[in-house]
DRENDO-1510 file (C-alpha; in Angstrom, 1 decimal, always signed):
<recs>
REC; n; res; u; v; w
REC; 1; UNK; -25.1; +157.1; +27.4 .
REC; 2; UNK; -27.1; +158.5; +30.4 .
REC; 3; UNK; -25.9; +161.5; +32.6 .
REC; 4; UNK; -26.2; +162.1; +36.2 .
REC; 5; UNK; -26.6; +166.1; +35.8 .
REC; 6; UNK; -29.5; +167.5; +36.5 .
REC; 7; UNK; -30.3; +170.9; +35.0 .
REC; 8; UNK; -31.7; +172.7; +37.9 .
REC; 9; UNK; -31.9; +176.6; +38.5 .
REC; 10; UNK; -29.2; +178.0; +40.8 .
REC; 11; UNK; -30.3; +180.4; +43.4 .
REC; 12; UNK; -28.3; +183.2; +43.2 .
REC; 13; UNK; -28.3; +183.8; +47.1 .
REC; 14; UNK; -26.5; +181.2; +47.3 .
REC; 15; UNK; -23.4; +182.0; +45.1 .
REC; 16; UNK; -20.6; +183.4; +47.5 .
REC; 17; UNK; -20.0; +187.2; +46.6 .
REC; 18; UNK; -23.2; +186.9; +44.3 .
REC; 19; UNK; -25.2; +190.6; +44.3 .
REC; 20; UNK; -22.3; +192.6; +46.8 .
REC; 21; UNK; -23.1; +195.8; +45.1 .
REC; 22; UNK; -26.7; +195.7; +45.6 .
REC; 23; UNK; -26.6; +197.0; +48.9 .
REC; 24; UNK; -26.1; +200.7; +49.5 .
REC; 25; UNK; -24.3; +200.6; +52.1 .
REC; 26; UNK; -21.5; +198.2; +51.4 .
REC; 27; UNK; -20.9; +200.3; +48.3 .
REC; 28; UNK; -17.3; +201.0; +48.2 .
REC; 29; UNK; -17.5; +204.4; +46.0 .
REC; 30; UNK; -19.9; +205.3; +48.7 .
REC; 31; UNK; -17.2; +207.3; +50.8 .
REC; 32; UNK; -15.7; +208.9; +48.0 .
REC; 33; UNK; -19.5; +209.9; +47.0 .
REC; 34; UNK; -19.8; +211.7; +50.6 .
REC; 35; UNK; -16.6; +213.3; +50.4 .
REC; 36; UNK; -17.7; +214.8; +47.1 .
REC; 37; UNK; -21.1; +215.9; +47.9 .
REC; 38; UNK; -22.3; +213.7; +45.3 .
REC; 39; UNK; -26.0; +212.1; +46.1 .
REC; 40; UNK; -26.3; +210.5; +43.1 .
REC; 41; UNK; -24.3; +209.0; +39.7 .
REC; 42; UNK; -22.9; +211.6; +38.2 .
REC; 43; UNK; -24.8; +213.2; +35.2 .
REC; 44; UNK; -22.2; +211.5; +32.4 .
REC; 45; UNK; -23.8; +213.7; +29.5 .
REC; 46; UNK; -22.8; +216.9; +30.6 .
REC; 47; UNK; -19.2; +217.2; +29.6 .
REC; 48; UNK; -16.8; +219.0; +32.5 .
REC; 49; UNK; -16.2; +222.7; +32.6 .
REC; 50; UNK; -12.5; +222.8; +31.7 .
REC; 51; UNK; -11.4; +220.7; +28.8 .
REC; 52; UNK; -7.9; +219.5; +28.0 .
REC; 53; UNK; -6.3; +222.1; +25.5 .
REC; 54; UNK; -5.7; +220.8; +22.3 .
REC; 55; UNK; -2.5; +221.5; +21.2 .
REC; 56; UNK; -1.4; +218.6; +18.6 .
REC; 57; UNK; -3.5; +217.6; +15.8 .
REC; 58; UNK; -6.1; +214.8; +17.6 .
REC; 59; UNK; -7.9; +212.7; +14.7 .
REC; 60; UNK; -11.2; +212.2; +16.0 .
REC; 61; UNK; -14.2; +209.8; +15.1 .
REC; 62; UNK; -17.1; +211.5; +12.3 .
REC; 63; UNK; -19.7; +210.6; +14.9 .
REC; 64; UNK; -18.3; +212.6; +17.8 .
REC; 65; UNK; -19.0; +216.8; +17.1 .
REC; 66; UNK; -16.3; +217.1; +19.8 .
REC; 67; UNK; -12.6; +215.8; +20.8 .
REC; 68; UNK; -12.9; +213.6; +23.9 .
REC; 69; UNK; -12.4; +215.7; +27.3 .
REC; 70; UNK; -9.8; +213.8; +28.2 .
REC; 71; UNK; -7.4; +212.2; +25.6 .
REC; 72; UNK; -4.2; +211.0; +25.6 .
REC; 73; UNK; -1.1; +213.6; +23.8 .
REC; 74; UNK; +0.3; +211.8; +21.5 .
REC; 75; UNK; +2.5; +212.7; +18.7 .
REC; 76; UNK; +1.2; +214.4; +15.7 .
REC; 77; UNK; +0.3; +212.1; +12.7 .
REC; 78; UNK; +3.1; +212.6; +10.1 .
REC; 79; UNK; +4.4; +211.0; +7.0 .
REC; 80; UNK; +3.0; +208.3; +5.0 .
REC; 81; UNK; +1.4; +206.5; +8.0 .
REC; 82; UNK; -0.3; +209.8; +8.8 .
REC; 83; UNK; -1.6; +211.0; +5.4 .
REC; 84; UNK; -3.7; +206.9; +5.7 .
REC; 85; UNK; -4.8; +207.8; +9.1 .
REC; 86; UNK; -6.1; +211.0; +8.2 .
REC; 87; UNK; -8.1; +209.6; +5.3 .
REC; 88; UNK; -9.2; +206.4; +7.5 .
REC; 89; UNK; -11.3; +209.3; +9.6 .
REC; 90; UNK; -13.2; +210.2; +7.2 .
REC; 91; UNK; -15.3; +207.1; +7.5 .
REC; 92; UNK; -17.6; +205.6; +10.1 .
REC; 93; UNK; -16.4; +203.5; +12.9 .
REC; 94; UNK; -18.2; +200.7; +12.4 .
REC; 95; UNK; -16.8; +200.6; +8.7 .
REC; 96; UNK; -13.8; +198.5; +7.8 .
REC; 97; UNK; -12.6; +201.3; +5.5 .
REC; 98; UNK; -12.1; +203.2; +9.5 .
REC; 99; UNK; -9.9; +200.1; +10.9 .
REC; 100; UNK; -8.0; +198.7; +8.2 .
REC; 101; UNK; -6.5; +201.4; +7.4 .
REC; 102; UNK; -5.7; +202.2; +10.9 .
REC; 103; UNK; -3.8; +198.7; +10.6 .
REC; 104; UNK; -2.1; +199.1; +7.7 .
REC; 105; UNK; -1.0; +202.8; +9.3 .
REC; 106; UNK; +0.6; +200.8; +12.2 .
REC; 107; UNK; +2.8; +198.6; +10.1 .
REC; 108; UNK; +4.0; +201.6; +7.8 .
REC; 109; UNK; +4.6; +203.4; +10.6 .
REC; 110; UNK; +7.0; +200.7; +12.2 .
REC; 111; UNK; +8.8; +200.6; +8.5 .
REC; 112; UNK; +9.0; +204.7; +9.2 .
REC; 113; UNK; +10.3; +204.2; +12.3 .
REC; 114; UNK; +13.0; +201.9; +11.5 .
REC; 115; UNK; +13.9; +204.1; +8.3 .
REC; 116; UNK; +14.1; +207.0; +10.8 .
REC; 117; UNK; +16.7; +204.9; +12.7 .
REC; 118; UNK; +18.8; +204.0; +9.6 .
REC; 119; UNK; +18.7; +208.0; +8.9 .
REC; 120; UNK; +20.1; +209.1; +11.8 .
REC; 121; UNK; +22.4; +206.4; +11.6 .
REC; 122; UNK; +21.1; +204.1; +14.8 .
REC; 123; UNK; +20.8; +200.5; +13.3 .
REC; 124; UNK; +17.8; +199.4; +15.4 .
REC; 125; UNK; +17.7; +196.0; +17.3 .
REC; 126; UNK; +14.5; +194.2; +15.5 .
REC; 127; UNK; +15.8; +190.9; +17.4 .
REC; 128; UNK; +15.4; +192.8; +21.1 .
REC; 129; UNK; +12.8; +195.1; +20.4 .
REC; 130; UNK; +10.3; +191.7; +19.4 .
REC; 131; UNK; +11.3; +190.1; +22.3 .
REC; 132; UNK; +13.1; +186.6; +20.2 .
REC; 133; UNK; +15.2; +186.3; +23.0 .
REC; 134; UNK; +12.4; +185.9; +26.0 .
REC; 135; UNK; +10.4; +183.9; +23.1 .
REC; 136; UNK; +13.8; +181.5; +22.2 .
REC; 137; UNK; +13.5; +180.9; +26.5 .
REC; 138; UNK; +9.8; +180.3; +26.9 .
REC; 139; UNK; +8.1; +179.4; +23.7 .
REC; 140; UNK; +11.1; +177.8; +21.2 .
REC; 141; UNK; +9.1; +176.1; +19.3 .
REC; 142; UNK; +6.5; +179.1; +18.1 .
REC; 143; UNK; +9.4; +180.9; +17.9 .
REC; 144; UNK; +10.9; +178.7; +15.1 .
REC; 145; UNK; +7.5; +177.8; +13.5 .
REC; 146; UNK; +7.4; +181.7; +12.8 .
REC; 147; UNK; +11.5; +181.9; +11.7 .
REC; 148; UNK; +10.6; +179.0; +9.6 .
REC; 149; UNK; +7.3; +181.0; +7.8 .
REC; 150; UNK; +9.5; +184.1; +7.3 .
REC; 151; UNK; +12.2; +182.5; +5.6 .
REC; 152; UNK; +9.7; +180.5; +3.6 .
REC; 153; UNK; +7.9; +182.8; +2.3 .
REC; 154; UNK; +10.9; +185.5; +1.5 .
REC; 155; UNK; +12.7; +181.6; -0.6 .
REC; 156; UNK; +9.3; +182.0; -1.8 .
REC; 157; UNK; +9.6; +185.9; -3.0 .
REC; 158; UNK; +13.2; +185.6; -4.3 .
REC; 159; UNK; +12.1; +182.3; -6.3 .
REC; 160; UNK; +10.0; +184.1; -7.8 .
REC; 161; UNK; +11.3; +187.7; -8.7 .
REC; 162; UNK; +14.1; +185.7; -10.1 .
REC; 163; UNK; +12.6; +183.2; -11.9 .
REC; 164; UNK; +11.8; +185.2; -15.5 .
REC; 165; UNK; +13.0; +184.2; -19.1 .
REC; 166; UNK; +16.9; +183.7; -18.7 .
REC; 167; UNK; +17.1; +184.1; -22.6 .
REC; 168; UNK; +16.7; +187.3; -24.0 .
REC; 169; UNK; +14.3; +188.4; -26.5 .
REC; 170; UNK; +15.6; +188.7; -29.7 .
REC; 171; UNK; +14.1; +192.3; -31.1 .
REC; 172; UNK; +12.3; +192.2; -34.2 .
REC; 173; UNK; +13.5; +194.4; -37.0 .
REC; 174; UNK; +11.2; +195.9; -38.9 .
REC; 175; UNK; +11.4; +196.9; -43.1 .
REC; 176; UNK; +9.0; +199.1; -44.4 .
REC; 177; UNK; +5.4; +198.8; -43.2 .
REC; 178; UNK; +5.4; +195.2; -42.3 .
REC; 179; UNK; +7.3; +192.7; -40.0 .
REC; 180; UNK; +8.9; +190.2; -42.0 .
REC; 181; UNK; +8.2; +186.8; -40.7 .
</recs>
């Protein structure tokens, strides 16, 4: 099979938009630059002056001696899902023992939530708040691949929970020191 390609080096001058930064003066941070009396990039190591206040508990990676300058104010870890975050910062970010656990504290946290619902007696719309009805109009058929998975594997669960010795032991009576056989 022969091909008509030939691999030849591309000049990059002659890719349209290729290099549009390179030139100074076609910059476009280069006004906002003037108007901040900046000649240069801005030193990124020094952190600002006035740093958000820390008001809520912010979990914060072991390799940073700081909080971030700027982060966003979430609410304060709590519960179950909280107690597995906490623990998940005591490791290194480049450890799986940091993300899985950050994981797993997402989907207890959605199991919290809807508990919390049910508690203050507000029955929560699972169906809506997954999106099953712009899914039924635009992708049907991933839709019921993933129905279909579900309610296999809970057949699956029930099968199986219920599936133990429908006869009942008979207990063994014991004389003396010895079982009588």
């Amino acid at each position: 099979m022969e091909t008509n390609v030939i691999n030849t080096p591309i000049d990059p001058k002659q890719i349209p938009g290729w290099g549009i930064d390179a030139d100074p003066k076609n910059d476009p941070t280069y006004p906002m630059r003037q108007r901040m009396n900046v000649g240069q990039d801005p030193d990124s190591k020094h952190r600002p002056q006035s740093l958000q206040p820390v008001d809520t508990e912010v979990l914060r990676s072991i390799e940073r001696p700081n909080v971030s300058a700027v982060f966003g104010t979430p609410e304060p870890p709590s519960g179950l899902s909280g107690m597995i975050r906490r623990a998940a910062f005591h490791y290194s970010e480049n450890r799986y023992r940091h993300w899985l656990p950050l994981v797993l504290a997402d989907r207890v946290n959605v199991v919290e939530g809807i508990i919390e619902d049910l508690a203050h007696g507000k029955l929560p719309n699972i169906w809506a708040e997954k999106g099953y009805d712009v899914e039924w109009k635009h992708n049907r058929t991933s839709l019921i691949l993933k129905l279909s998975a579900v309610a296999a594997v809970a057949a699956g669960a029930v099968v199986l929970l219920s599936s133990g010795d429908k006869e009942p032991k008979k207990p063994k009576h014991y004389r003396g020191a010895y079982p009588e056989e």
